[in-house]
N, C-alpha and C positions, 0 to 999 in steps of 0.2 A: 615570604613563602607564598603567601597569597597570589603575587605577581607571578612570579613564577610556574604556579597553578595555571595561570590564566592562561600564561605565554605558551604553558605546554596545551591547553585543552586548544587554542587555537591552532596552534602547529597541526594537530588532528586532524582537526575540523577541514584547517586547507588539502591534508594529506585523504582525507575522504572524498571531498571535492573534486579531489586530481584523481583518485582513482574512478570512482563513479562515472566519470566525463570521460577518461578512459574505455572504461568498458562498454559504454554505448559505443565508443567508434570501431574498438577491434573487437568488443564482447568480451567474457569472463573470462573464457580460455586463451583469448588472442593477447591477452596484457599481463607484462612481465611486471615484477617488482622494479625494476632496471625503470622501466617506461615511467612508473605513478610517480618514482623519486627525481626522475628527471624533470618532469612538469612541475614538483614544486621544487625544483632545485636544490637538494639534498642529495647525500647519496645514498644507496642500496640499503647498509649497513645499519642507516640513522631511523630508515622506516619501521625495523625493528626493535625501538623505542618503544614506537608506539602502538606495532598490531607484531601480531605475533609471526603472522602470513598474508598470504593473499586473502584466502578464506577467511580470516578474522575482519577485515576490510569489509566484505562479503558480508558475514555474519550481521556487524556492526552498521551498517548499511540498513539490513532487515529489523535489527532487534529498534533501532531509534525510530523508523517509520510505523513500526506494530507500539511502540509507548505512544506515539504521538496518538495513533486511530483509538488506543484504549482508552488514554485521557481525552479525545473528544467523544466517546462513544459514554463517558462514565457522566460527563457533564451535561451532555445531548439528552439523555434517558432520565437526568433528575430534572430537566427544566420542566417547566410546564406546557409547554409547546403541545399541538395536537401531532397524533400519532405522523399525520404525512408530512408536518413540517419539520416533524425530529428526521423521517427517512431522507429528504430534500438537504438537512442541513447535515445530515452523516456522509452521506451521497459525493457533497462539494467537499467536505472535510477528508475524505479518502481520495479523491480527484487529486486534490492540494496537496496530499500524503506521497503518492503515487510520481507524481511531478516536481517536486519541492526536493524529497525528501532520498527518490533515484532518478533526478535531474533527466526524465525523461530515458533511461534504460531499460533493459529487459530483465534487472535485477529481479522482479517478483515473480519472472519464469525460470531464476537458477537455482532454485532451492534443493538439487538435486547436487551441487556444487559442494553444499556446504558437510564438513563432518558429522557421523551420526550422530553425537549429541549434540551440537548447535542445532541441527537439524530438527529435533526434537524441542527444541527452545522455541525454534520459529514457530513450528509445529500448532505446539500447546500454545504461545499468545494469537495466535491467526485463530484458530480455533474458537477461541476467547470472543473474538473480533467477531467472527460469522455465528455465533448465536447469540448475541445482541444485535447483529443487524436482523433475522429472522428473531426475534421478538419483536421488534418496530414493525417487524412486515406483518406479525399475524396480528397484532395490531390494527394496521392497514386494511388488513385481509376480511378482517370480521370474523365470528366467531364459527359461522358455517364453512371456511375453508381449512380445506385438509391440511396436515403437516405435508404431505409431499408439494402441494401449492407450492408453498411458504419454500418449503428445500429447494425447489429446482426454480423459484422465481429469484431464490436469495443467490444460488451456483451461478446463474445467468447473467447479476447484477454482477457480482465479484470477474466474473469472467469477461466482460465489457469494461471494466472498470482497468483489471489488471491488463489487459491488450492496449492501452493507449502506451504503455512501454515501447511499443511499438511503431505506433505512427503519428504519436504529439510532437507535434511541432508550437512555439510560442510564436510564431509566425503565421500561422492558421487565421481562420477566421471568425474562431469561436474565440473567447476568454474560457480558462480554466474553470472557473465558476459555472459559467454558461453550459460547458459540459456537463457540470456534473449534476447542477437542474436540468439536465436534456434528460440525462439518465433516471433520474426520478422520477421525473414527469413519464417516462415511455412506460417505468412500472407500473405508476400509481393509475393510469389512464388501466392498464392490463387488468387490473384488479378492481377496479374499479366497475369496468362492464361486465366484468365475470368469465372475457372470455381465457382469462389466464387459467382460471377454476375450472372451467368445460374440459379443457383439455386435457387436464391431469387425472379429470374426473371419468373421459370417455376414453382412457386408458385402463382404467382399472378394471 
């Protein structure tokens, strides 16, 4: 029984794979059930095994890369690491997340994609996700910056972060990694001179 366990969570696994790398080439809308069974050599019928639809694929795509960013965000926040080395090492962990986990897709801009209640799934664990990374940044921040700081330094991060869906390539000339300390680095230098603070502050 156990084997059998196995054989199916892999069959998944490849059936994810094959969709994922589908939807970067033709996008969410562009890819048939027909196409993800075709790539892993199955047919139509058998994909329905294991996802219920396209959007479940979709769904399941999102809900395993929001468990992975929880459980680094849960481990990240109990170590004892200083406040910017916990944001540096969330920073790479969501990079990795982002990359790894939708093989370089636009998957974290289809959430419009998914049914209302998944939708809502994604929703509430994202949510989850962006206010432990804005506790590390007020953190960061010290104790004289404002909550809006913190909000629209933490939208900017996520928003940098989620666009390399876009235009990562593992052919590049950065490493994975190297991103996602770039990304850190560009915050913590912001916060750091205050001029992240100024601005939010000579808005008000």
């Amino acid at each position: 029984m156990a084997s059998k366990t196995s054989k199916s969570r892999h069959r998944s696994e490849a059936i994810l794979a094959s969709a994922v790398a589908a939807f970067r080439k033709h996008g969410y809308h562009g890819t048939s059930m027909r196409e993800i069974a075709d790539a892993v050599e199955r047919t139509k019928g058998s994909l329905y095994y294991y996802f219920e639809s396209k959007a479940d694929i979709l769904y399941e795509a999102h809900d395993r890369a929001l468990d992975r960013m929880l459980a680094a965000l849960a481990r990240i926040e109990g170590s004892d690491a200083s406040a910017e080395e916990q944001l540096r090492e969330l920073v790479v962990e969501h990079v990795r997340a982002i990359v790894d986990g939708f093989h370089g897709t636009a998957l974290a801009l289809e959430l419009d994609a998914l049914p209302p209640q998944a939708r809502r799934r994604v929703i509430s664990k994202r949510d989850r996700f962006e206010k432990g990374l804005r506790r590390i940044l007020a953190h960061c921040a010290g104790t004289e910056a404002e909550a809006l700081t913190v909000q629209l330094t933490g939208f900017t991060l996520l928003g940098a972060i989620n666009w390399l869906a876009r235009w990562y390539s593992p052919r590049g000339e950065m490493s994975v990694d190297e991103i996602g300390r770039f990304f850190a680095e560009l915050v913590l230098a912001g916060l750091r001179d205050g001029s992240v603070h100024d601005l939010t502050t000579a808005q008000a």
